[in-house]
N, C-alpha and C positions, 0 to 999 in steps of 0.2 A: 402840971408838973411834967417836965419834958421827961422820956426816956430813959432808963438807966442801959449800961451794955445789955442787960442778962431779961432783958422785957423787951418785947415785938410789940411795937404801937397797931393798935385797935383789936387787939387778941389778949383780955387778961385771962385768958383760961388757958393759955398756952400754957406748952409746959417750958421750965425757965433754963432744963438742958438740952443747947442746942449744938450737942455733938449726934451724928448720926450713924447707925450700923450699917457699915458698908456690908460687912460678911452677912447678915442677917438678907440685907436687901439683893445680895449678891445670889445667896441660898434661895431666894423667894423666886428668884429670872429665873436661876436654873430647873428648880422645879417645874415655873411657867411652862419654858422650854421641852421639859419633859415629857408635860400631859399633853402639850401641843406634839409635837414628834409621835407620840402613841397614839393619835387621836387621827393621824395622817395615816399614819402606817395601815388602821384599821380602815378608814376610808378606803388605801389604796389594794384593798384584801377586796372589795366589794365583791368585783367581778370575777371570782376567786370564788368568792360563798353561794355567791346564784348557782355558780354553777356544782359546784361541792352540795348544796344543802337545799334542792328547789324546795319552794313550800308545796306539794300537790296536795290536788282537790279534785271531786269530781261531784258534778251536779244534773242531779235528771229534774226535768221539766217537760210538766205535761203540759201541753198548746192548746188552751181553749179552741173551742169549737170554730169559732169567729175568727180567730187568728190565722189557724190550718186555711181557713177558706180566702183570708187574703193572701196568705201567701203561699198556695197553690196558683192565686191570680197574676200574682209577682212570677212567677217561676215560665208563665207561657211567656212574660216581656222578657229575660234572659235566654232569649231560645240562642243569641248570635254570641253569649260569650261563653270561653271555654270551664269544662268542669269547674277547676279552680275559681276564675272568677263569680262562677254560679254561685258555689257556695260561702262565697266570701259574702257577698251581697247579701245572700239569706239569710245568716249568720248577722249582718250587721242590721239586717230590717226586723229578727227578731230581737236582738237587745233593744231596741226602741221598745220594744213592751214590756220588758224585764226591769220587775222591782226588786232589788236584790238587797239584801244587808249581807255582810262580811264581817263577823270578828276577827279578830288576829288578838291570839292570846299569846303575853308572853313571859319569861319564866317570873321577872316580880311580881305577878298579879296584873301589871296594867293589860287595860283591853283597848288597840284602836277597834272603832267600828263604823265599818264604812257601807251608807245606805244611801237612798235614792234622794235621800234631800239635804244630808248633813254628815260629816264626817267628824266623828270625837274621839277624844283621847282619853280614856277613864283609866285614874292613877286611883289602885286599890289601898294602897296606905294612907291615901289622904282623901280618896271619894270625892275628889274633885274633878271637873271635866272640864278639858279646852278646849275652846269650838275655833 
């Protein structure tokens, strides 16, 4: 049986009023628009909040015995660059030995947490983690 006006061929669960809400759909963009525009705005705050809000930390580490002796060893091959570069080098030959985990707690309960082999993102309301 062909068609009537008020039926969409191969769709009988449609529904059979095909007038549509423009003001509903009209409301629905503007909202869109809305949460996109606040969502920019805030992006465009970033560099604004670094420097408003740094997160500090500070961490002591003690240098195994072994470590100290290579890189006392490291530090005679640096004799020709200046302080700065000295310790920039030092600084980057010891994070090569550095196992570190990092939480970042934040105010809903999730926790990232960033370690030497995996970084996750643990959401407290749901106990679920994305890797």
């Amino acid at each position: 049986m062909p068609p009537t006006e008020d039926e969409i061929p191969g769709d009988d669960d449609a529904p059979q009023n095909k007038e549509v809400d423009l003001d509903a759909i009209r409301s629905d963009l503007s909202d869109m628009q809305s949460d996109i525009e606040d969502h920019l705005a805030l992006l465009k705050r970033g560099p604004e909040l670094r420097e408003k809000h740094p997160i500090e930390s500070e961490v002591d580490i003690d240098v195994p015995p072994a470590v100290a002796d290579y890189v006392r060893a490291v530090i005679r091959e640096t004799a020709a660059m200046t302080v700065e570069e000295r310790n920039q080098f030092l600084y980057e030959e010891l994070l090569g030995f550095e196992l570190r985990t990092t939480r970042y707690h934040f105010p809903d309960g999730d926790v990232l947490e960033a370690g030497p082999r995996e970084i996750v993102l643990r959401h407290d309301s749901e106990g679920e983690i994305e890797e």
